[in-house]
N, C-alpha and C positions, 0 to 999 in steps of 0.2 A: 117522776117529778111532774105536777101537776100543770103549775106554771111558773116560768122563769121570771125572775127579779132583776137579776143582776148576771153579766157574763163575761169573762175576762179570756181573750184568748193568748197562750203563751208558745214562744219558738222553741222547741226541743231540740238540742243537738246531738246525738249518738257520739261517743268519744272514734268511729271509723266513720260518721257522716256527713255528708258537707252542707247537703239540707236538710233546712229546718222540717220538724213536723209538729203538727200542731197542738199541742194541746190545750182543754177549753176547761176551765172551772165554770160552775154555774150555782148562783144558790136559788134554793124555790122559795115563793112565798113562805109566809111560816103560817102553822095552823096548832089551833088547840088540837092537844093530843083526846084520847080516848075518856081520861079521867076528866077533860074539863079545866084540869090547873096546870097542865106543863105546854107550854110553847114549844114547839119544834120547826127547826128552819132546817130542809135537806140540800146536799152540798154533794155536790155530781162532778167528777173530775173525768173528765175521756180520752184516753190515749195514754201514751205516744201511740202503741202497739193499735191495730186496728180492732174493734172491737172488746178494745182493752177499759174498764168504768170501774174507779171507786166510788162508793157509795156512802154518805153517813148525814147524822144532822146536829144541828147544833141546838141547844135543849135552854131554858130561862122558864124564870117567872114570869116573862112578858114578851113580846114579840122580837121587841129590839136585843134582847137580850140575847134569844134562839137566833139571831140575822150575824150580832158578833161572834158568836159562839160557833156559828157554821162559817166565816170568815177566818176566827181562829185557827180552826181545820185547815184549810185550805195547804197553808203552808207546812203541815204537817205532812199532809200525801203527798204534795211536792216533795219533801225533801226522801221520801221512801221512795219515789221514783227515780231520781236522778242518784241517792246511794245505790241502790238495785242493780242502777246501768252503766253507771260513771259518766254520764252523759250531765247536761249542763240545761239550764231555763234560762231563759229571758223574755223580758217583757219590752217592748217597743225598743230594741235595742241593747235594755241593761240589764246587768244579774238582779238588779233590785224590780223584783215581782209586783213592788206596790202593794202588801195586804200588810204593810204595818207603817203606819209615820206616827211622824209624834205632834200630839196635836197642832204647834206654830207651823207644822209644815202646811196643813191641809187653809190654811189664812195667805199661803204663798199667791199669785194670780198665776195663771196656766203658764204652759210655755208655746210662745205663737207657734199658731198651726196645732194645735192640739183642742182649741174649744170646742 
């Protein structure tokens, strides 16, 4: 991945572990692919396991398109991580990962200490 966009880092629990470990989602930039007309935006997941990287991209007619599209993902290799392990995510706390609201949510204002 060429360069990073966006990066979310989440707490992995092992169903025998008591610490968290980390794991980081990352999408890259998106770039016209080869032909000229398809958008790809690549989507980098690392861990738990050290040295452990899913790899994939999210594909559009347009940029935005390949950035949702590799977001969509996201939660996808999450959830084949934690069936794989039995092991559990969370993100600052809760099982809700944050790669999905529905749009009135993202109009909510922060929650203090988070801006």
């Amino acid at each position: 991945m060429q360069e990073v966009i966006a990066e979310r880092q989440l707490d992995f629990y092992s169903p025998r572990g008591r610490r968290p470990k980390k794991v980081i989602v990352r999408i890259g930039r998106p770039e016209l692919d080869e032909t000229g007309e398809t958008w790809r935006a690549p989507i980098e997941i690392l861990g738990p396991k050290k040295g452990q990287v899913f790899r994939n991209r999210g594909v559009g007619a347009d940029s935005m398109q390949a950035i949702i599209g590799a977001i969509w993902l996201a939660p996808v290799f999450l959830r084949t991580i934690t069936n794989d392990t039995g092991g559990r995510l969370e993100f600052e706390g809760s099982a809700d990962l944050g790669f999905y609201m529905e749009p009135h949510e993202a109009f909510k204002p922060p929650k203090p200490g988070k801006e």
